[in-house]
C-alpha positions in Angstrom: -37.3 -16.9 -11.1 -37.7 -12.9 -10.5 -40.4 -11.5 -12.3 -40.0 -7.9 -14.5 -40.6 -5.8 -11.9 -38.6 -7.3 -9.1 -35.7 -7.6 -11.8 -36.5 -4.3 -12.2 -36.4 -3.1 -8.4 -33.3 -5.1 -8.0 -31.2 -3.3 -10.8 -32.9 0.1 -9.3 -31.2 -0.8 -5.5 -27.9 -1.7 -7.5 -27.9 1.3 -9.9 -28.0 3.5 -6.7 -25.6 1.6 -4.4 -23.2 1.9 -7.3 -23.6 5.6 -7.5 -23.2 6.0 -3.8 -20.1 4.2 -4.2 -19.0 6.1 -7.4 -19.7 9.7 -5.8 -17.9 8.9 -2.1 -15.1 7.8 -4.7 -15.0 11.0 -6.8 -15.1 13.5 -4.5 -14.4 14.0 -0.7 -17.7 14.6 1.4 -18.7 16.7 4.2 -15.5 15.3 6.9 -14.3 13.5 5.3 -10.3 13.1 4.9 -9.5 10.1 2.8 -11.8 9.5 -0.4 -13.3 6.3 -0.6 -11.9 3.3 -2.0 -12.3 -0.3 -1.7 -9.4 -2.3 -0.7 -9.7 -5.8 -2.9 -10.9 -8.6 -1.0 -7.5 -10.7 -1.4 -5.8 -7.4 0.1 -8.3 -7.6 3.1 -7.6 -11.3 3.7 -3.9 -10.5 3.2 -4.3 -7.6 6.1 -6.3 -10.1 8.5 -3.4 -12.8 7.9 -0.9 -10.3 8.6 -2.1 -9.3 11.8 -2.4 -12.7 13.4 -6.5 -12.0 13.8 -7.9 -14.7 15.9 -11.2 -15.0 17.9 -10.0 -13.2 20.8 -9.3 -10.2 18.7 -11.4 -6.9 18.5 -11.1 -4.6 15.1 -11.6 -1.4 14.8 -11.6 -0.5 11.1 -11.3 2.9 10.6 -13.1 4.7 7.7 -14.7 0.9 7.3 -16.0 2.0 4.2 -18.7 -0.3 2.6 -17.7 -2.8 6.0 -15.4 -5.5 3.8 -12.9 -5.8 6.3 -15.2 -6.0 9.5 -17.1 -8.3 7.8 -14.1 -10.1 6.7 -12.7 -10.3 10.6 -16.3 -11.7 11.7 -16.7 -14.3 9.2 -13.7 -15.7 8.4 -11.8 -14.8 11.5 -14.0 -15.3 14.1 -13.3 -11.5 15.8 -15.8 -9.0 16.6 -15.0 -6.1 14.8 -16.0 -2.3 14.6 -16.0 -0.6 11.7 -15.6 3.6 11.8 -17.1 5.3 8.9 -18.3 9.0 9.0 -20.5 9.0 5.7 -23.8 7.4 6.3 -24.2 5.7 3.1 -21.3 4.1 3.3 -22.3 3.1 6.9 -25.7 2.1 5.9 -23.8 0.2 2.8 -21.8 -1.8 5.8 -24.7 -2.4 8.3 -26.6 -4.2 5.2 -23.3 -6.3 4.0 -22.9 -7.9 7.8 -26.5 -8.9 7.5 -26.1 -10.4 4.3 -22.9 -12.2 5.3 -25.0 -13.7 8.7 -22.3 -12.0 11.2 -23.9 -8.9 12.4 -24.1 -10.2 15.8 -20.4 -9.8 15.6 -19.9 -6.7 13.9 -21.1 -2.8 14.6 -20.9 0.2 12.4 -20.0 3.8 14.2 -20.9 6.9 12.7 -17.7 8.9 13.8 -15.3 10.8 12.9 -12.0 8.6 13.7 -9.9 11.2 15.4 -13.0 11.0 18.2 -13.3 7.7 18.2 -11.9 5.6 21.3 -9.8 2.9 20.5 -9.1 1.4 23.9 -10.7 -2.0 23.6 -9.2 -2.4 20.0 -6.7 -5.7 19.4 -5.9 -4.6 16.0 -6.4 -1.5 13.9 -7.1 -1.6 10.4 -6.4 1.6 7.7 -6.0 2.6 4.4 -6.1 5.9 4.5 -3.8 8.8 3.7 -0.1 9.2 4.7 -1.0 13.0 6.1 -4.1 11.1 8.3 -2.0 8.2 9.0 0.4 10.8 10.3 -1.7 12.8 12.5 -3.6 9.6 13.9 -0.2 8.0 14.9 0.0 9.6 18.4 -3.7 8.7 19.2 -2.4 4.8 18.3 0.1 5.4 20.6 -1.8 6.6 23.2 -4.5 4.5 23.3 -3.8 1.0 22.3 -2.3 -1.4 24.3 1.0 -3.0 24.4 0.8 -5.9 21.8 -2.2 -4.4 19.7 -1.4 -4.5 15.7 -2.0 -1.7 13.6 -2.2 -2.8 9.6 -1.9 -0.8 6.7 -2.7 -0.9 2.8 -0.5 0.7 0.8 0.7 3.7 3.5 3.2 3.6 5.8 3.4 5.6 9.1 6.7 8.0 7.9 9.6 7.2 10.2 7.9 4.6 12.1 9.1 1.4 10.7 7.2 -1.6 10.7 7.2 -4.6 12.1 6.8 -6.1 8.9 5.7 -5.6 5.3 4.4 -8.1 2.8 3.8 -7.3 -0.8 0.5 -8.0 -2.3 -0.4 -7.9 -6.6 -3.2 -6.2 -7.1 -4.1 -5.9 -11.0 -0.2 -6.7 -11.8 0.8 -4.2 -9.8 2.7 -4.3 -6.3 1.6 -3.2 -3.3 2.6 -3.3 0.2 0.6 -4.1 3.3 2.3 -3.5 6.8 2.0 -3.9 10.1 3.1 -2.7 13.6 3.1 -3.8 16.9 2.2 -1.4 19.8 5.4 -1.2 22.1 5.2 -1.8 25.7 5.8 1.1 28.0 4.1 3.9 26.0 
């Protein structure tokens, strides 16, 4: 059983992860292209199902957020996974999560912006972002990722490249699509 003042220091920590969360929600921060916004954990699973990910698979998640989906890939995937966040709260809110969920051995938060970030040794790219970043980062997919490699996407598409598939998810009675592409060969 806590005592008062450990209940009390573990509603403090809560209180101010949850207003971490809340402000990187509310308003866009220093660099910042994409606002921050959980994707639901059946979504995640959804995305990691979708793309096949096995134990021979490397994620790069970019803007990882609060490090759901890396941790995801680790722990019930068996992947190693990279999440690429460029506010350090959000990073710090990551790093913490993997420890908690015993897989940070397999997982490693980047401080980066994602347009810098080198995706070469990445299997499978994770996003849920914006359709005007999804847009601009499109040619760096193409560039850097291997024949084969999967890209996924909540809820934006990549304009006039059509995926490989799409699945529709509910989230809160709404529906939502999740898709993926595979990398051609030849690039």
């Amino acid at each position: 059983m806590l005592g008062t003042a450990r209940r009390r220091a573990v509603w403090a920590g809560l209180v101010v992860a949850l207003g971490v969360a809340a402000s990187a929600c509310a308003r866009l921060l220093p660099g910042q292209d994409v606002r921050y916004s959980p994707t639901p954990h059946h979504v995640v699973a959804a995305m990691l199902r979708l793309a096949e990910v096995g134990t021979n698979d490397v994620i790069y998640d970019l803007g990882s957020g609060d490090g759901r989906i890396v941790i995801a890939a680790a722990r019930d995937f068996g992947a190693r996974a990279v999440g690429i966040e460029i506010v350090p709260e959000l990073l710090t809110m990551g790093e913490r999560a993997a420890v908690r969920a015993g897989v940070a051995s397999r997982v490693r938060f980047v401080r980066q912006d994602i347009f810098q970030t080198d995706l070469r040794q990445a299997t499978v790219v994770t996003l849920y972002l914006s359709e005007e970043v999804n847009a601009r980062l499109r040619p760096k997919l193409l560039r850097e990722l291997r024949p084969g490699a999967r890209i996924v996407s909540y809820r934006v598409d990549m304009e006039d490249w059509r995926p490989d598939r799409e699945i529709v998810v509910d989230v809160n009675g709404e529906a939502r699509s999740v898709y993926l592409w595979i990398v051609p060969g030849g690039r």
